[in-house]
C-alpha positions, 0 to 999 in steps of 0.5 A: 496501512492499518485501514487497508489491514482493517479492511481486509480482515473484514472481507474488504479488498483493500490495497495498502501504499507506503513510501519505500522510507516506510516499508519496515514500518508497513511490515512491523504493523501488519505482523502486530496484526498478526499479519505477516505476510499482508501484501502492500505495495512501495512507491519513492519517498517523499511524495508530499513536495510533488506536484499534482503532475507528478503525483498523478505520474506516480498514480498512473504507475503504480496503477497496474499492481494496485488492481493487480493486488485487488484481484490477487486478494490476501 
């Protein structure tokens, strides 16, 4: 979460990804940085016992809204 933020801030698009066990710690972080209205993006918790297939499955979902975010910018 926090490289995404540093990125951005220094002109980087960036996509931030969080579990949904981790949305409220995405939002406390980013308005730490002065950030509250960062955009990041929630895919289902836990993903660390997935299987490759199944983390590429997730990977492949998300996909859309991660270049969706990139091209929308902060």
């Amino acid at each position: 979460m926090l490289d995404g933020i540093l990125l951005e801030t220094k002109g980087v698009p960036a996509v931030s990804i969080v579990t949904d066990a981790f949305v409220e710690t995405g939002k406390a972080i980013a308005k730490t940085w002065g950030l509250d209205d960062f955009k990041f993006l929630s895919m289902l918790h836990p993903i660390a016992n997935l299987t490759e297939a199944e983390l590429d499955r997730r990977a492949c979902e998300i996909a859309p809204e991660v270049v969706r975010l990139l091209l929308e910018g902060q």
